[in-house]
Short mmCIF file of the C-alpha atoms (twelve columns), coordinates in Angstrom:
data_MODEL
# 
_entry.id   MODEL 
# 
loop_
_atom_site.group_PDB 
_atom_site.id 
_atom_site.type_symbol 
_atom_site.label_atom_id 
_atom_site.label_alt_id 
_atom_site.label_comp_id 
_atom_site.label_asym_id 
_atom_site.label_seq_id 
_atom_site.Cartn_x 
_atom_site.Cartn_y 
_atom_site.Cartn_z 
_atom_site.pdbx_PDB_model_num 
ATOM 1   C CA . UNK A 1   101.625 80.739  105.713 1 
ATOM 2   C CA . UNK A 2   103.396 79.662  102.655 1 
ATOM 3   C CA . UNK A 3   103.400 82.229  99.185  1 
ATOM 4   C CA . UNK A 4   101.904 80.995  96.297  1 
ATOM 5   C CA . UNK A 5   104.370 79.617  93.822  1 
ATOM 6   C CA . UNK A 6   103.619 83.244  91.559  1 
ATOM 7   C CA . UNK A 7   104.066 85.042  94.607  1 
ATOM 8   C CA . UNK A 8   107.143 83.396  95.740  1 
ATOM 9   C CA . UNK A 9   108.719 83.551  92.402  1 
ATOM 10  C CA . UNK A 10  107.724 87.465  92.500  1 
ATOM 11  C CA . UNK A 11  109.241 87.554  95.779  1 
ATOM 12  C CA . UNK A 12  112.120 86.082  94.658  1 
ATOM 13  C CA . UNK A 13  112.665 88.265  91.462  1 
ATOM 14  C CA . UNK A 14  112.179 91.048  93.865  1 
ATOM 15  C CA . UNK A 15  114.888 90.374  95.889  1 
ATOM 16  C CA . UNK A 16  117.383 88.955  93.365  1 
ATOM 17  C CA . UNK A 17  117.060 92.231  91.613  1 
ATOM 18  C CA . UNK A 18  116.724 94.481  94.593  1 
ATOM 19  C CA . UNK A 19  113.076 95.664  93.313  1 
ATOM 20  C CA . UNK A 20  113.857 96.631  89.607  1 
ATOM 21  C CA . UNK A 21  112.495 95.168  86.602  1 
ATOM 22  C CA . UNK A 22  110.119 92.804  88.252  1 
ATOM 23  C CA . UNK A 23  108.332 90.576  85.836  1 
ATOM 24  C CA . UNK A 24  105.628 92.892  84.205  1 
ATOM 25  C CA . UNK A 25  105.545 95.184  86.540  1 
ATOM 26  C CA . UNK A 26  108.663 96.950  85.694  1 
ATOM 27  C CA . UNK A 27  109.776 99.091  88.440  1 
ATOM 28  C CA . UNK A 28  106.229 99.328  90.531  1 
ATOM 29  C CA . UNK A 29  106.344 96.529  92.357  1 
ATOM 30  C CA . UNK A 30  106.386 96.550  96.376  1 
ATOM 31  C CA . UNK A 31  106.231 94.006  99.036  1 
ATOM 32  C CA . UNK A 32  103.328 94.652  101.647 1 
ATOM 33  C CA . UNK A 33  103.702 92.306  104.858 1 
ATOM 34  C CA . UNK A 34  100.957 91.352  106.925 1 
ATOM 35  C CA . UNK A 35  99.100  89.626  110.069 1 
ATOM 36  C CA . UNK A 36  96.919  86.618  108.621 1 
ATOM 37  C CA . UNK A 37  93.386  87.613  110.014 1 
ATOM 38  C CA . UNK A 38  92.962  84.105  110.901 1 
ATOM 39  C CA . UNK A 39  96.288  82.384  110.938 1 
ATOM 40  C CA . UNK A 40  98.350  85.492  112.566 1 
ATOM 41  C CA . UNK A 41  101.400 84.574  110.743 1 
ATOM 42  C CA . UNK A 42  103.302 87.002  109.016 1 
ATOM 43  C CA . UNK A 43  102.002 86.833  104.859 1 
ATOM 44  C CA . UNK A 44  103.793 88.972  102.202 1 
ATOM 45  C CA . UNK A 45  102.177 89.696  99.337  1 
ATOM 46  C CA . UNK A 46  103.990 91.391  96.152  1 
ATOM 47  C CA . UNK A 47  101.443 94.056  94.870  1 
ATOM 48  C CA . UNK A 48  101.841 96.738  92.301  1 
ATOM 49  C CA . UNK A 49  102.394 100.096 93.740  1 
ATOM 50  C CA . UNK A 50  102.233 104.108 93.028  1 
ATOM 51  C CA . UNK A 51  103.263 106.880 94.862  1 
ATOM 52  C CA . UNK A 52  101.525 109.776 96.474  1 
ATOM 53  C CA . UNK A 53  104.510 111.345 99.164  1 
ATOM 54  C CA . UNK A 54  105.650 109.355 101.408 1 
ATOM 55  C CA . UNK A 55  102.662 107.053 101.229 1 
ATOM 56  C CA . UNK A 56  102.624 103.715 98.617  1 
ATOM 57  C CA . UNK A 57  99.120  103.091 96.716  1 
ATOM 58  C CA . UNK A 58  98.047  99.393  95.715  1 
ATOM 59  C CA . UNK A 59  94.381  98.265  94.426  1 
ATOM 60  C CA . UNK A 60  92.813  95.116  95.206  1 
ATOM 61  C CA . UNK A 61  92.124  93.829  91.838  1 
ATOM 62  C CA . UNK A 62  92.774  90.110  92.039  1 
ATOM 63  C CA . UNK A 63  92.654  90.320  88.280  1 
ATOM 64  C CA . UNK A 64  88.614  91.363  88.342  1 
ATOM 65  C CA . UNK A 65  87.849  88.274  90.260  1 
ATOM 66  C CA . UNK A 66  84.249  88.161  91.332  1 
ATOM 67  C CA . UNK A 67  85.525  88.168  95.495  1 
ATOM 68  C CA . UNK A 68  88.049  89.868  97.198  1 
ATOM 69  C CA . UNK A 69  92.262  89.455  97.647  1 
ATOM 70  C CA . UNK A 70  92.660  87.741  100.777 1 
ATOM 71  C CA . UNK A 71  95.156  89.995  101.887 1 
ATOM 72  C CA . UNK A 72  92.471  92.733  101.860 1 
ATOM 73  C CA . UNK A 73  90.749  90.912  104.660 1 
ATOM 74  C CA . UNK A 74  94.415  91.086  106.286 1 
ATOM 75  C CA . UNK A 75  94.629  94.270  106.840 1 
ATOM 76  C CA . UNK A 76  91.170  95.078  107.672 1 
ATOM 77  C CA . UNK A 77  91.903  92.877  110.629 1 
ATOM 78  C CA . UNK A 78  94.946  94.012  110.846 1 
ATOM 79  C CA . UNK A 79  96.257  96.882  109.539 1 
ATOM 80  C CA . UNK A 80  99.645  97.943  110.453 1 
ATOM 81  C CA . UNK A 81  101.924 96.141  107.398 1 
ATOM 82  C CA . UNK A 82  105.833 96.221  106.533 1 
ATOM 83  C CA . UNK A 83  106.310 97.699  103.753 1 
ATOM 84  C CA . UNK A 84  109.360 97.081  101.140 1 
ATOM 85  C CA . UNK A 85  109.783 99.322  98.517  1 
ATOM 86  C CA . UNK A 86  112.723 99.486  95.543  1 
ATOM 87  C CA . UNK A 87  114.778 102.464 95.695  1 
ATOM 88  C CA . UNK A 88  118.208 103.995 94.003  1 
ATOM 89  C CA . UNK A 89  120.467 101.709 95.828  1 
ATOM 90  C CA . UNK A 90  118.452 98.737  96.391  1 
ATOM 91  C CA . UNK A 91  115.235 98.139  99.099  1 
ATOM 92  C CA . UNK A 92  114.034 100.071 101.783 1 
ATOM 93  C CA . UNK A 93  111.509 98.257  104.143 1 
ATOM 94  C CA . UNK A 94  109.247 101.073 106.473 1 
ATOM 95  C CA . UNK A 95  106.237 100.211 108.609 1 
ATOM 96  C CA . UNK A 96  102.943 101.266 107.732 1 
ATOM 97  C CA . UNK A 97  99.355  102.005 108.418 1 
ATOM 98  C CA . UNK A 98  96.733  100.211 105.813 1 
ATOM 99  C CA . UNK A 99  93.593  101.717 104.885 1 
ATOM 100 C CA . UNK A 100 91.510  101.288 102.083 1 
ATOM 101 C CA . UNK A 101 90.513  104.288 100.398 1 
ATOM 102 C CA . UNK A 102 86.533  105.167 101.456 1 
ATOM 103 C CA . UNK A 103 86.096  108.502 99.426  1 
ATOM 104 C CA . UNK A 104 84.490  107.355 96.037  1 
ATOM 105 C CA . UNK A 105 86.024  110.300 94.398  1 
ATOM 106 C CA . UNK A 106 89.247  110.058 96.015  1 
ATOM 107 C CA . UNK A 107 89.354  105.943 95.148  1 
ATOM 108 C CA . UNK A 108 88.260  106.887 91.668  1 
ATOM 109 C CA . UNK A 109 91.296  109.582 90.821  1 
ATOM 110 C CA . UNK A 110 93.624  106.857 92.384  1 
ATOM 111 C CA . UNK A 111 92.488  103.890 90.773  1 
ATOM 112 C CA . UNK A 112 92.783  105.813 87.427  1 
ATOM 113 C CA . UNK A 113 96.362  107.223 88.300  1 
ATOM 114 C CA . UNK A 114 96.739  103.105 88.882  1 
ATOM 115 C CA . UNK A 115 95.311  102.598 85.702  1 
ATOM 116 C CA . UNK A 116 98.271  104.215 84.091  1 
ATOM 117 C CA . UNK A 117 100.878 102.721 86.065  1 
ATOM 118 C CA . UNK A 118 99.192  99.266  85.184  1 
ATOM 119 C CA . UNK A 119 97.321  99.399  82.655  1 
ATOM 120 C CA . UNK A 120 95.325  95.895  83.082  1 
ATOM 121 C CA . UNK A 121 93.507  97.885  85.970  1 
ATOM 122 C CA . UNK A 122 90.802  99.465  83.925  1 
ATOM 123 C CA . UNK A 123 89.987  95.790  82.001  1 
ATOM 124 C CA . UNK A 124 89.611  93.943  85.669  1 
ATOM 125 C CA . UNK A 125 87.178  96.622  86.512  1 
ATOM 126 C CA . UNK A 126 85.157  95.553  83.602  1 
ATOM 127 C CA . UNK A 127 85.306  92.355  85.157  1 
ATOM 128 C CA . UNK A 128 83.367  92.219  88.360  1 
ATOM 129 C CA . UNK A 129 80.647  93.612  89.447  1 
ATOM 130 C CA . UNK A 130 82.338  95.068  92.594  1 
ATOM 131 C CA . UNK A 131 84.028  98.045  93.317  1 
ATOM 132 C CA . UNK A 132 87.669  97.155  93.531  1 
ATOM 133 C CA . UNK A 133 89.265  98.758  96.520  1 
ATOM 134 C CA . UNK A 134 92.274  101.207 96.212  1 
ATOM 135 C CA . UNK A 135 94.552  100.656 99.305  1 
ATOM 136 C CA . UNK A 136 96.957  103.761 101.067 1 
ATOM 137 C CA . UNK A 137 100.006 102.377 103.098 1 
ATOM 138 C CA . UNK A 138 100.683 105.310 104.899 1 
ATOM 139 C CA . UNK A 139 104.063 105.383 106.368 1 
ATOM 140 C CA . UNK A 140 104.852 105.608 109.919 1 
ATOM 141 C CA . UNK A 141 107.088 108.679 110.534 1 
# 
């Protein structure tokens, strides 16, 4: 399955400069690949990302749209992603686990720790009337 042209130009910019100073996202930009629920083939999706360890943090926002990202439904079906992440001397790609955050408490400290990385978050939550998810990759060791 094909990127969207904003997503392939992200993709792109991601690559060309090795994951640093990404359109608006600055440095907080990763690229999460996954399993198409339905097609199977291989999507990547750039999302903006924070750290917690080892493990990458990304919300499902699609700008306070009333439904879902469709990569969410991705990995819920299938939830083992590639990961690739900027660091000092360019890109590191890991595999990892995907899980959406169930703990209200724990989603709530994250998305707000999101919030500050992106600031946008906090206006798409004003949105939409549903909760938008807060994803952990967690890395395989």
């Amino acid at each position: 399955m094909k990127a969207t042209p904003y997503n392939q130009k992200t993709i792109d910019e991601f690559h060309a400069k090795k994951g640093r100073g990404v359109g608006p996202f600055g440095d907080h930009v990763l690229l999460m690949t996954a399993k198409g629920a339905k097609s199977g083939e291989a999507i990547t999706t750039p999302l903006v990302c924070g750290r917690e360890g080892e493990d990458c943090i990304v919300v499902g926002s699609k700008g306070g749209a009333p439904t879902h990202p469709t990569w969410l439904g991705n990995i819920k079906a299938n939830p083992e992603v590639e990961v690739e992440v900027p660091t000092d001397g360019g890109t590191e790609k890991f595999k990892a686990r995907a899980h959406v955050v169930d703990d209200r408490a724990e989603r709530d400290r994250l998305y707000a720790e999101m919030t500050k990385i992106w600031p946008p978050f906090a206006d798409y939550q004003k949105r939409t009337d549903r909760l938008i998810p807060v994803v952990r990759l967690e890395r395989h060791q």
